[in-house]
MIFI-185207 format. One line per 2 residues: number of its first residue (from 1); their letters; for each residue x, y, z of C-alpha. Coordinates in nm, 4 decimals. Layout:
NUM) A) X/Y/Z  ...
***
This chain:
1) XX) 0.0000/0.0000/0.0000  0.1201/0.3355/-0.0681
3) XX) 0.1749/0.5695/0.1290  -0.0344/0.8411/0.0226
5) XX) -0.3219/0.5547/0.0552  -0.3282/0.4650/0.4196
7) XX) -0.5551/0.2107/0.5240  -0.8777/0.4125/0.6460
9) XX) -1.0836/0.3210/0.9125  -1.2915/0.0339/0.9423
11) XX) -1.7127/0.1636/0.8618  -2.0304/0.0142/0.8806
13) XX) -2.0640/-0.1090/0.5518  -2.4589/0.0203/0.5738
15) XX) -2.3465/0.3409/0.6887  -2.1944/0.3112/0.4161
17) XX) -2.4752/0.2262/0.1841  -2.6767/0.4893/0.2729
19) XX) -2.4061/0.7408/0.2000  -2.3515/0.6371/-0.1610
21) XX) -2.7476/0.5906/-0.1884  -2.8099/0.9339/-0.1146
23) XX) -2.6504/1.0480/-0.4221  -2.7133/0.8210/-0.6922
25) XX) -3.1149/0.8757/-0.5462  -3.0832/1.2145/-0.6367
27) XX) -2.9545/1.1642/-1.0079  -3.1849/0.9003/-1.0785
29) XX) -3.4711/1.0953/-0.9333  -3.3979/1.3813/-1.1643
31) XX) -3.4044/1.1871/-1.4592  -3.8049/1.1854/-1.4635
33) XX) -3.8716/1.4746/-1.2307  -3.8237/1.7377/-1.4687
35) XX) -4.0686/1.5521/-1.7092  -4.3891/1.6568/-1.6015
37) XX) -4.2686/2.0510/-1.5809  -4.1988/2.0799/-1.9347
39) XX) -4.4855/2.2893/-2.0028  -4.4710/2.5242/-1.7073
41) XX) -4.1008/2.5745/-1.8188  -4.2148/2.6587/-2.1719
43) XX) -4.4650/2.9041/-2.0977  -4.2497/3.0490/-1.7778
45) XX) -3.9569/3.1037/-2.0607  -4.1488/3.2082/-2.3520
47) XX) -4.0674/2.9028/-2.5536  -4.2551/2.6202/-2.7108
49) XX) -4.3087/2.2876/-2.6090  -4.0533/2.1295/-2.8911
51) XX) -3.7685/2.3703/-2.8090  -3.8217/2.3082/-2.3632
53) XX) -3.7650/1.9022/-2.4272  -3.3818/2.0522/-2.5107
55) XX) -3.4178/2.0521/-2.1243  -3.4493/1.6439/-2.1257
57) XX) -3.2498/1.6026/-2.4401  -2.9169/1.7934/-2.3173
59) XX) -2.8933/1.5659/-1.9723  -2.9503/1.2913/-2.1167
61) XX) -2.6783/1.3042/-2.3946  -2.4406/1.4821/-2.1301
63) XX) -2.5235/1.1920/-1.9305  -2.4648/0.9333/-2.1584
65) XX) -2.1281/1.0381/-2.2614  -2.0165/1.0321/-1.8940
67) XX) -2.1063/0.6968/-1.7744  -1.8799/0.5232/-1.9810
69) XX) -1.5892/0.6816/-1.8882  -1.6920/0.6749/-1.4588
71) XX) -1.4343/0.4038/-1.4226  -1.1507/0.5336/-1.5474
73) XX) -1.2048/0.9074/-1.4373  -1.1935/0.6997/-1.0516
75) XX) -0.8722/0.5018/-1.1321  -0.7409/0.8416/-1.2652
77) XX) -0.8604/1.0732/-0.9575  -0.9478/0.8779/-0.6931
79) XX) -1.3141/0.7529/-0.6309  -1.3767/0.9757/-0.3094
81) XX) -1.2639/1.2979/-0.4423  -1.4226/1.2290/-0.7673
83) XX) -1.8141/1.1791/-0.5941  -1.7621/1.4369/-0.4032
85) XX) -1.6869/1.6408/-0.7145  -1.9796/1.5576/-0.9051
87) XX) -2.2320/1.5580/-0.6130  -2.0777/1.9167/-0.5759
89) XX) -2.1074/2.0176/-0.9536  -2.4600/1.8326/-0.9544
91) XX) -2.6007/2.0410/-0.6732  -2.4452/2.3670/-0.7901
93) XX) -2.5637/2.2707/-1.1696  -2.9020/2.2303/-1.0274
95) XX) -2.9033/2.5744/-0.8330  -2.8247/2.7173/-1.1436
97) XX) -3.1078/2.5867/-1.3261  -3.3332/2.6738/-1.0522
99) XX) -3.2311/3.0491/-1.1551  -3.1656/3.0253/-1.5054
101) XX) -3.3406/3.3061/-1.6888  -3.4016/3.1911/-2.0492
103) XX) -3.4341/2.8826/-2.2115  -3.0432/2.8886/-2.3148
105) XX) -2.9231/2.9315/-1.9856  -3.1320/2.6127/-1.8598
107) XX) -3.0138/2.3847/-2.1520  -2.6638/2.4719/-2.0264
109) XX) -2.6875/2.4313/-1.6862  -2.9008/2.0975/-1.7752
111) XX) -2.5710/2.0191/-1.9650  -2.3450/2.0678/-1.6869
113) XX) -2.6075/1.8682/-1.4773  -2.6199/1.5662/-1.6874
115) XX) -2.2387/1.5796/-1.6808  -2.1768/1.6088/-1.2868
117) XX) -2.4741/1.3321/-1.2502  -2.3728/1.0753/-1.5183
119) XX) -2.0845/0.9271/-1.2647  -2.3231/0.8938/-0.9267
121) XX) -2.5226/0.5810/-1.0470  -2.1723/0.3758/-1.1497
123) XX) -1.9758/0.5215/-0.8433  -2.2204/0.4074/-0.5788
125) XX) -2.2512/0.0741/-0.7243  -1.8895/-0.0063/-0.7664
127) XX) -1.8929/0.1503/-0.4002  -2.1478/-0.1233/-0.2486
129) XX) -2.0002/-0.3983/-0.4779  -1.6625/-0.3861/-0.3222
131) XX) -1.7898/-0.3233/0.0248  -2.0132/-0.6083/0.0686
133) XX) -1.9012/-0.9565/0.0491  -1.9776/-1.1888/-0.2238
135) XX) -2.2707/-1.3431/-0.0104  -2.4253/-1.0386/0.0904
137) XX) -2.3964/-0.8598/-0.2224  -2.7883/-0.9536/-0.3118
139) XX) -2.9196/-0.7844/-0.0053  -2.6508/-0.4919/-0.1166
141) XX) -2.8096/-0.4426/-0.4331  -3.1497/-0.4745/-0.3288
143) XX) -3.1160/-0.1593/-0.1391  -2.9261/0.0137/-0.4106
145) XX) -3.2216/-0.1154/-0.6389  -3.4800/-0.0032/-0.4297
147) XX) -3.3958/0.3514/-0.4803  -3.3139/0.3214/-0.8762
149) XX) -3.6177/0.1319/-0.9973  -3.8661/0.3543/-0.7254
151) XX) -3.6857/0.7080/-0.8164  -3.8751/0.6996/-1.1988
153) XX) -4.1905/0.6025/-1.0963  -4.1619/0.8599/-0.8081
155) XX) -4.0581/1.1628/-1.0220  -4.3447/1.2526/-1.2141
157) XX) -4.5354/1.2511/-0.8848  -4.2660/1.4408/-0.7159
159) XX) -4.2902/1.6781/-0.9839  -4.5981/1.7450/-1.0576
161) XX) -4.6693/1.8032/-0.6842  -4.3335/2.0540/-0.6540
163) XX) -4.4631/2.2427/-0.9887  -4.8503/2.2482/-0.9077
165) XX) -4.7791/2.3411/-0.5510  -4.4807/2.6031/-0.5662
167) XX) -4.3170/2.6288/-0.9141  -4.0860/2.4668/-1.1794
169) XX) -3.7783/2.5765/-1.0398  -3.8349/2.3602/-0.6841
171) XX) -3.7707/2.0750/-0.9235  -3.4111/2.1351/-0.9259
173) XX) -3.4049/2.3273/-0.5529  -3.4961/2.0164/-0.4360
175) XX) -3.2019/1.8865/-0.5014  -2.9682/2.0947/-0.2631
177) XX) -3.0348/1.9637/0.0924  -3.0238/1.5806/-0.0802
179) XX) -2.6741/1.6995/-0.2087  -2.5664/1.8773/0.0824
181) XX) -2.6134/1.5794/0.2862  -2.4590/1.2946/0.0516
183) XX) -2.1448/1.5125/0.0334  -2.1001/1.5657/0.4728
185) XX) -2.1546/1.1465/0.4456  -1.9330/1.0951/0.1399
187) XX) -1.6848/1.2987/0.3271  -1.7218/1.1150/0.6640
189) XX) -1.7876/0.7514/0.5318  -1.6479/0.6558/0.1884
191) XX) -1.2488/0.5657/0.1587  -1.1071/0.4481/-0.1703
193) XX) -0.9603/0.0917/-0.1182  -0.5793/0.0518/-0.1630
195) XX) -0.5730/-0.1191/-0.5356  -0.7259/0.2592/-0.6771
197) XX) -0.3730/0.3466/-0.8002  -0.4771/0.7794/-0.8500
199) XX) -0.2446/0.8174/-1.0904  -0.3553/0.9721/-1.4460
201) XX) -0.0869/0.7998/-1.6432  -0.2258/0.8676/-2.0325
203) XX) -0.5504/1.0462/-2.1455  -0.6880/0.8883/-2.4742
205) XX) -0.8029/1.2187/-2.5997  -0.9252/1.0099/-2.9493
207) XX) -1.1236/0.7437/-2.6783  -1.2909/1.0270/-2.5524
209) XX) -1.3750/1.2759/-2.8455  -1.5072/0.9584/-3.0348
211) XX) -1.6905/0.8346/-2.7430  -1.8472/1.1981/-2.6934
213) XX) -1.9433/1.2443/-3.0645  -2.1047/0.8613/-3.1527
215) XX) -2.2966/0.8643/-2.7669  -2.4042/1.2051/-2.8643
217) XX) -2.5186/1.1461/-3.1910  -2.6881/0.7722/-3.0602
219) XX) -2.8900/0.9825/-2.7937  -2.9923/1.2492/-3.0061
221) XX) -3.0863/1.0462/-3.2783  -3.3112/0.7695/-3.0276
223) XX) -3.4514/1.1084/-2.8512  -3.5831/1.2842/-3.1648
225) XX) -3.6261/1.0504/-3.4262  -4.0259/1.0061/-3.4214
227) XX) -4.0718/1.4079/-3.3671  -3.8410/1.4135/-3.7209
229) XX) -4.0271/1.1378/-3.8498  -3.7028/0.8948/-3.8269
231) XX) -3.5114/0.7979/-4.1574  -3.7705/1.0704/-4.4020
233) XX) -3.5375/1.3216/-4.2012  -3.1567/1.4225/-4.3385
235) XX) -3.1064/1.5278/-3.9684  -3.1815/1.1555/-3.8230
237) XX) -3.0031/0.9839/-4.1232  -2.7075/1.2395/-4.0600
239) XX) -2.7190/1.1176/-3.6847  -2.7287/0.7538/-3.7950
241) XX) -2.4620/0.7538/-3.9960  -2.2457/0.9279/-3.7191
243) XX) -2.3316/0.7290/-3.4322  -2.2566/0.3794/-3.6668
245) XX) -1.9291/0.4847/-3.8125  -1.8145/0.6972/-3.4725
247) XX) -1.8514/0.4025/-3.2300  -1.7351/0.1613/-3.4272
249) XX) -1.4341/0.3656/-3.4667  -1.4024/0.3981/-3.0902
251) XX) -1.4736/-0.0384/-3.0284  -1.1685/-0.0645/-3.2449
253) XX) -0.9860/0.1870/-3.0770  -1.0385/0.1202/-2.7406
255) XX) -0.9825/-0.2826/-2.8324  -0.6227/-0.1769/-2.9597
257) XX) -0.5147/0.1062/-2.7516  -0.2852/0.0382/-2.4088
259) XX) -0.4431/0.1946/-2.2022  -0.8457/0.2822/-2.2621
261) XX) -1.0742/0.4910/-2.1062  -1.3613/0.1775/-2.1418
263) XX) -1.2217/-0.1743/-2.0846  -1.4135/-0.3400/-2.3160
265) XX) -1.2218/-0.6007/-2.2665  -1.4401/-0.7152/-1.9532
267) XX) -1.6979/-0.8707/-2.2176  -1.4825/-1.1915/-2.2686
269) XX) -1.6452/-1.2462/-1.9562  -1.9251/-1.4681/-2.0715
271) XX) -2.1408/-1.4020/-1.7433  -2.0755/-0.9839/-1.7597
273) XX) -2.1437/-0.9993/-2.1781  -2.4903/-1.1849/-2.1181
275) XX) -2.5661/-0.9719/-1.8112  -2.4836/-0.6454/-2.0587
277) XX) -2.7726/-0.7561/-2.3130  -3.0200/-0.8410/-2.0097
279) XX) -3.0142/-0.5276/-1.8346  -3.0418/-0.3434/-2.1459
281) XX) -3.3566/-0.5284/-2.2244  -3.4175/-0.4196/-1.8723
283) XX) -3.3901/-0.0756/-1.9292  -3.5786/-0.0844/-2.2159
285) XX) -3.8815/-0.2308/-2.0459  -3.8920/-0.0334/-1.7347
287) XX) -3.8514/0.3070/-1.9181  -4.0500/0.2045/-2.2394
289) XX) -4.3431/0.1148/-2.0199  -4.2931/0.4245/-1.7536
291) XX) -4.3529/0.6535/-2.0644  -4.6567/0.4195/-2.2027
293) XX) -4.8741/0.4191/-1.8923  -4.9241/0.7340/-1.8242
295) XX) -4.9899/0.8798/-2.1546  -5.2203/0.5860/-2.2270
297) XX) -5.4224/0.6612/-1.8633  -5.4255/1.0318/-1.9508
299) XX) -5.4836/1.0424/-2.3094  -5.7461/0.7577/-2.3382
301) XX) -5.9150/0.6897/-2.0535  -5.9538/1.0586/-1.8812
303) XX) -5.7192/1.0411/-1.5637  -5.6133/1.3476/-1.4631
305) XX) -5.1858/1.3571/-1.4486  -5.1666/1.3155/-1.0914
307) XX) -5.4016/1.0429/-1.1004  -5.1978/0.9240/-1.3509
309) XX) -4.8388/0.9507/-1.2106  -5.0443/0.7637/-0.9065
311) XX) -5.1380/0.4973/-1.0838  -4.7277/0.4079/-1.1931
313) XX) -4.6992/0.3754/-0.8504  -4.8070/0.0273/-0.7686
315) XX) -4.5016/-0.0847/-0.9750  -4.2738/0.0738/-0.7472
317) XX) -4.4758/-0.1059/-0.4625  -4.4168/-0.4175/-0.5711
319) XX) -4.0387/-0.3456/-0.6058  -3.9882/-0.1906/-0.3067
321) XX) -4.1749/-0.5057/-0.1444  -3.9804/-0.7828/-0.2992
323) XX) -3.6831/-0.6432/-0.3792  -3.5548/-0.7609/0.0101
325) XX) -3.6908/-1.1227/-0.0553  -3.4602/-1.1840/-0.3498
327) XX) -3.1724/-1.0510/-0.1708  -3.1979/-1.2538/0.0866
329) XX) -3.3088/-1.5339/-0.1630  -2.9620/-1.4907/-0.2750
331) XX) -2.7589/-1.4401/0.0485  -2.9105/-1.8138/0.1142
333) XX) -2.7296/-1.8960/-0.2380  -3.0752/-1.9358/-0.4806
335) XX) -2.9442/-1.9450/-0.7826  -2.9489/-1.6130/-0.9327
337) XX) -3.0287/-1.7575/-1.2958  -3.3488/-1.8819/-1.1494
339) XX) -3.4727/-1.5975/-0.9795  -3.3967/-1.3669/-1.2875
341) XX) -3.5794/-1.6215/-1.4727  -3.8736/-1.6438/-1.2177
343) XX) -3.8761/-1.2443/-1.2595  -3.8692/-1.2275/-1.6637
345) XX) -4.1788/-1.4549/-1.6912  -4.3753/-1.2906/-1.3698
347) XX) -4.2210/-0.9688/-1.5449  -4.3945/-1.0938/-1.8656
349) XX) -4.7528/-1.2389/-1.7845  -4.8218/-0.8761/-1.6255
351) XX) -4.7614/-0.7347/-1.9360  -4.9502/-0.9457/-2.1753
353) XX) -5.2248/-0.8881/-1.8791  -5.1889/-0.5161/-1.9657
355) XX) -5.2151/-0.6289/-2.3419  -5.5301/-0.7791/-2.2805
357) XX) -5.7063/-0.4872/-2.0863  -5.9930/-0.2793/-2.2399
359) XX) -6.0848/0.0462/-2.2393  -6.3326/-0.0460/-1.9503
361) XX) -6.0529/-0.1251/-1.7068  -6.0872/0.0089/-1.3766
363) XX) -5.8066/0.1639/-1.1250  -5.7549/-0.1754/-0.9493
365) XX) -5.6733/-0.3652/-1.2674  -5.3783/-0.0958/-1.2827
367) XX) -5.3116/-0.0851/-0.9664  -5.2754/-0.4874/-0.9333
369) XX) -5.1040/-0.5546/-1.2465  -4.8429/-0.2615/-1.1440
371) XX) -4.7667/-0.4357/-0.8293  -4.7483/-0.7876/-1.0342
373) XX) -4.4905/-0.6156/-1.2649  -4.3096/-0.4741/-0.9971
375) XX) -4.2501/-0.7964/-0.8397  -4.1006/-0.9438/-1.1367
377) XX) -3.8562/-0.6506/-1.1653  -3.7611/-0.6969/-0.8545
379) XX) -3.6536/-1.1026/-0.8890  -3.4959/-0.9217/-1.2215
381) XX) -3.2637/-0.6649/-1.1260  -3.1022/-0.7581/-0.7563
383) XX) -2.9615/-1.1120/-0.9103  -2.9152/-0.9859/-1.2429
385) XX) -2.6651/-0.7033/-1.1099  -2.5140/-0.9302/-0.8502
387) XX) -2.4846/-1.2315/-1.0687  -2.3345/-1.0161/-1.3695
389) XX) -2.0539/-0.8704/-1.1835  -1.9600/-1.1619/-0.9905
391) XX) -1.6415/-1.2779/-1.2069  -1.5116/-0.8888/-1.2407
393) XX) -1.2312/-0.8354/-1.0362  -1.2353/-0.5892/-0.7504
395) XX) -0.9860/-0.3232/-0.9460  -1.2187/-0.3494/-1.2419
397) XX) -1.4939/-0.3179/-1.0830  -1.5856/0.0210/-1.1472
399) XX) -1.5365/-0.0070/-1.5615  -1.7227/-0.2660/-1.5178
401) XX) -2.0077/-0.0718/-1.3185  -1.9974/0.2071/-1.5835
403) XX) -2.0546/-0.0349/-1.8773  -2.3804/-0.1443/-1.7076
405) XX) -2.5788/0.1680/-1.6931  -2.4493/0.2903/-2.0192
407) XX) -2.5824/-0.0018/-2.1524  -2.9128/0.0080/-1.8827
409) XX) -2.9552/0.3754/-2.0033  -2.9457/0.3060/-2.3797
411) XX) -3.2304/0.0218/-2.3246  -3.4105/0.2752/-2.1984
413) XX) -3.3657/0.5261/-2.4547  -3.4647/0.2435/-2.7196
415) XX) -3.7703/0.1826/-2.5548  -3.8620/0.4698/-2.4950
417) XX) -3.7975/0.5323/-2.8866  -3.9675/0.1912/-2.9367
419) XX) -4.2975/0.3183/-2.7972  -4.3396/0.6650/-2.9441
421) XX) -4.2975/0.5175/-3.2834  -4.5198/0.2111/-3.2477
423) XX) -4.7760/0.3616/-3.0912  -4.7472/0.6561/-3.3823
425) XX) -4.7753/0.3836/-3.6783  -4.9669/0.1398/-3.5318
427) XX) -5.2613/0.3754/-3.4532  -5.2465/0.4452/-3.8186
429) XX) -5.2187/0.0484/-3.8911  -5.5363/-0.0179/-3.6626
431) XX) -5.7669/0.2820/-3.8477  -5.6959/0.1434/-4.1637
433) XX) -5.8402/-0.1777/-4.0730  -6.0904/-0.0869/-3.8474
435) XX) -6.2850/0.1821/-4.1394  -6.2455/-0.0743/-4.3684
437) XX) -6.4754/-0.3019/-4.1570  -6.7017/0.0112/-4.1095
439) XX) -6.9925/0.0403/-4.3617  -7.2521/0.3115/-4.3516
441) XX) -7.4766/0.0040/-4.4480  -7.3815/-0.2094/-4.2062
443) XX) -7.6604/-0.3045/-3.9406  -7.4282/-0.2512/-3.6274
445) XX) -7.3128/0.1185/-3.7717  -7.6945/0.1886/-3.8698
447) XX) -7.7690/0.1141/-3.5118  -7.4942/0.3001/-3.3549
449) XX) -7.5842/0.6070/-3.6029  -7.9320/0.6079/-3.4536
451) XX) -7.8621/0.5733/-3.1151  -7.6003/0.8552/-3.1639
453) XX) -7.8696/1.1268/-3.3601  -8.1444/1.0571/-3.1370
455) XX) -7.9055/1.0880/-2.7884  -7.8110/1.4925/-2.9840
457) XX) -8.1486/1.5435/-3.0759  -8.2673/1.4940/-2.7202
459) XX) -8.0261/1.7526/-2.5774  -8.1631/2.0305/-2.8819
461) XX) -7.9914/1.9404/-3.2081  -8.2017/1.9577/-3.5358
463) XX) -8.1811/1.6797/-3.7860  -7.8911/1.7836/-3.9998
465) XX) -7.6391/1.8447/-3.7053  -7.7489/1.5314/-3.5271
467) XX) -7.6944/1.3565/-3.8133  -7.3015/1.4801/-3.8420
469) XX) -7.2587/1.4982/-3.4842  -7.3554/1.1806/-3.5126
471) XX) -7.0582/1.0638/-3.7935  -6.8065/1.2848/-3.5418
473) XX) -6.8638/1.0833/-3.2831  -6.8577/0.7112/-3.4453
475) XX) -6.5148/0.7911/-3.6109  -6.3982/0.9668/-3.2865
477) XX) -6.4923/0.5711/-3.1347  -6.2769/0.5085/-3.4049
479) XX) -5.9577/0.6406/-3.3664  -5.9880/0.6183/-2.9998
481) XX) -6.0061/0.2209/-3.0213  -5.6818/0.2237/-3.2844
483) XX) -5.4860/0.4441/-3.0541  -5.5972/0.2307/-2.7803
485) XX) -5.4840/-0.0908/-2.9485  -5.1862/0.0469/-3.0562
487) XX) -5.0525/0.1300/-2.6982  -5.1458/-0.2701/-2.6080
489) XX) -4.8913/-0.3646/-2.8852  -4.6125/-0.1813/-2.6992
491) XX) -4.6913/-0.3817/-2.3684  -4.7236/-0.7055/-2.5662
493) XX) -4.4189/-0.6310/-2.7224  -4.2256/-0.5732/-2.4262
495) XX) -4.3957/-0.9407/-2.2624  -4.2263/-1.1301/-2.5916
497) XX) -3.9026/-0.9135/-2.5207  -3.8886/-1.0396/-2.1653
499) XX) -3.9095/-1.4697/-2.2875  -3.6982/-1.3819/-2.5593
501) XX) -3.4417/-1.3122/-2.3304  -3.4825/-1.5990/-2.0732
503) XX) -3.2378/-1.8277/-2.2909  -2.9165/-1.5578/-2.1978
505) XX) -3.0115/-1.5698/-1.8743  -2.8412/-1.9967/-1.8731
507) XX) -2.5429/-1.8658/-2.0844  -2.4356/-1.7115/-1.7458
509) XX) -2.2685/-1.8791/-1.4794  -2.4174/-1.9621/-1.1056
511) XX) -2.2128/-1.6790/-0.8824  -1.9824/-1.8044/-0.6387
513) XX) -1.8677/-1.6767/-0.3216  -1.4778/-1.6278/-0.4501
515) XX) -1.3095/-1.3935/-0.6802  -1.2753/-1.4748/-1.0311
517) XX) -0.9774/-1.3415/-1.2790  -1.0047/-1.5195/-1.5729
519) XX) -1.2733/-1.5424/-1.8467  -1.5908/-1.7247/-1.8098
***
């Protein structure tokens, strides 16, 4: 051990927890928050509704192109100064948006947010990883997962309540007393073990610049492609074409250079590779559906958004429920392959239960088949972290970390992608076929024409404008039932997503209770 590395004091590793916790709660929780507040920040800053979602676009990409590179920016700094260096710059960054006074100003503060919060969600999980033991790693990560799979579902309410109640700009204030106190427990709890060399030996500056260009392309693209219509716009193809030749550019790169800034390298573990492509499914899923819900509650069947952002809830319920159970499923050595399995189809029969709902549902068929979801999340994501970085070495562990919510973070990008744009050309897909089975002749439309004129004629319309409110309102039934069915192909894509992905879960290897340094 070195000597400017002296062995710190011995801390209770849940003391512990709680510090790093604090921090990656408040990124995480800020990733939806804002959300709800677009339009209040539009109309506060004179803008329109297309030009405030710059506010979500710029963290996310800023985000994005951080994550990746958490690892190495802790091997080259140190892990301790570097959290408390972006739980500073995140809590400064979000006092700044809090006061920003034009639209410009909030994008760039919302930049230097995204940038300060993309390392928190890596850093405390490389943090608990190494702290915990092998065998109590599962009850680790259910408390870490607690707070990152509740934070989304939380943030719209969160929101909505801040901006309905005070204004938009208690979005971000909120963030200061969380920040303030992560940073007095960072400082009084968290010691970087003695392998974290601190020593910034080579900067790929070509790692990074590509890394920053293809992520930011990738995110851009995924985040405005159905507004631009996808591939009819030069922008998107533009993007495309970037983020494809740009990153594979930088896999080369990073594959051949001495020393990268993303050890790649850490997929020849077969266990880590297969985790990878589960938790991005993951992502996908849990933010593809967040976005559905709502909209499809509001939109269709007449909930208010609070009501709304209450009804996501129940997910969260579940989660927070049975997250515990599988860790301490695991820390009595389940196999983790099983319980992720157990999750994926419990994860899956809620959604083809959402698939199958009509527009009659009630609140407790949403409120049930939230807290069904949420349970299979839960047997997802506490043995799917713990299992996939069981064979990465300690030293590695926080490339490793950094990797996995990239990757978790992309999924959710793509699904969130996924949805807009089904739900766009399927509604279109579903009126085709639905007028086509629609004859003026008909004896049900007859009927339902009928019914409809005489109901407007009763409440003082004469013959002629019964008669067309009549049409309105049959081909209003109309496009109301494709837009409905077109949200219910999301969910049941999303179930076939989850079984589709049951067969990498057995490419993995059981965890064990040792270290492992060589490939799997």
């Amino acid at each position: 051990m070195s000597a400017d590395q002296p062995e710190h004091p011995k801390v209770n590793k849940w003391i512990v927890a709680i510090a790093v916790m604090s921090s990656a709660v408040m990124e995480v929780l800020d990733t939806s928050v804002v959300n709800v507040s677009l339009p209040h920040i539009a109309g506060s800053l004179s803008s329109t509704i297309d030009e405030a979602t710059w506010v979500l676009t710029s963290y996310i990409v800023a985000n994005a192109i951080i994550l990746p590179i958490t690892g190495w920016l802790a091997a080259s700094f140190g892990r301790k100064r570097l959290l408390m260096t972006v739980v500073t710059g995140f809590t400064v960054s979000s006092i700044l948006c809090g006061i920003a006074p034009n639209l410009k100003a909030l994008i760039f503060f919302r930049i230097m947010q995204g940038t300060t919060g993309g390392g928190l969600q890596p850093l405390s999980q490389a943090v608990l990883l190494e702290e915990f033991p092998p065998e109590e790693r599962g009850m680790a990560m259910a408390f870490w997962g607690v707070g990152i799979v509740i934070m989304p579902i939380l943030g719209p309410i969160v929101g909505g309540w801040l901006t309905d109640t005070y204004s938009w700009r208690w979005v971000f204030y909120i963030n200061v007393p969380i920040g303030l106190a992560s940073l007095l427990l960072i400082k009084m709890f968290i010691f970087d073990p003695p392998y974290l060399r601190r020593k910034l030996t080579h900067v790929d500056f070509w790692g990074l610049g590509m890394l920053a260009v293809g992520v930011g392309a990738l995110q851009i693209m995924l985040d405005k492609g159905q507004e631009a219509d996808w591939f009819s716009s030069n922008l998107i193809i533009s993007l495309a074409v970037i983020a494809a030749v740009v990153l594979t550019a930088f896999v080369i790169h990073e594959l051949r250079t001495k020393q990268p800034i993303v050890h790649l390298h850490l997929l020849k573990y077969r266990t880590y590779a297969a985790g990878v492509a589960l938790i991005t499914v993951l992502g996908m899923v849990l933010y593809g559906s967040l976005v559905v819900l709502p909209l499809l509650l509001q939109t269709l069947m007449g909930y208010s958004a609070e009501t709304a952002g209450l009804l996501t809830s129940p997910r969260g319920i579940g989660t927070m429920i049975f997250m515990p159970v599988a860790g301490i499923l695991l820390g009595k050595r389940w196999d983790a392959r099983i319980l992720i399995t157990a999750g994926l189809i419990i994860g899956s029969t809620a959604l083809f239960a959402f698939s199958d709902l009509t527009l009659q549902a009630g609140v407790w068929h949403f409120v049930w088949l939230g807290v069904w979801q949420g349970t299979g999340l839960a047997f997802i994501f506490v043995p799917l972290t713990t299992a996939t970085m069981d064979p990465i070495p300690n030293e590695e562990m926080g490339f490793a970390a950094s990797i996995y919510s990239l990757t978790r973070n992309i999924g959710g990008s793509l699904g969130i992608a996924a949805s807009t744009t089904i739900i766009a050309r399927r509604t279109q897909f579903h009126q085709n076929h639905l007028s086509a089975d629609v004859s003026s002749y008909g004896t049900v439309t007859q009927q339902a024409l009928a019914q409809a004129e005489a109901f407007f004629r009763q409440h003082g319309a004469d013959a002629v404008t019964a008669a067309k409110e009549a049409v309105a309102q049959i081909y209003f039934g109309l496009l109301k039932q494709a837009s409905y069915m077109s949200y219910l192909d999301v969910f049941h894509l999303f179930a076939v997503a989850f079984l589709l992905t049951v067969p990498l879960v057995w490419l993995m290897r059981k965890p064990r209770t040792g270290k492992v340094t060589v490939a799997e």
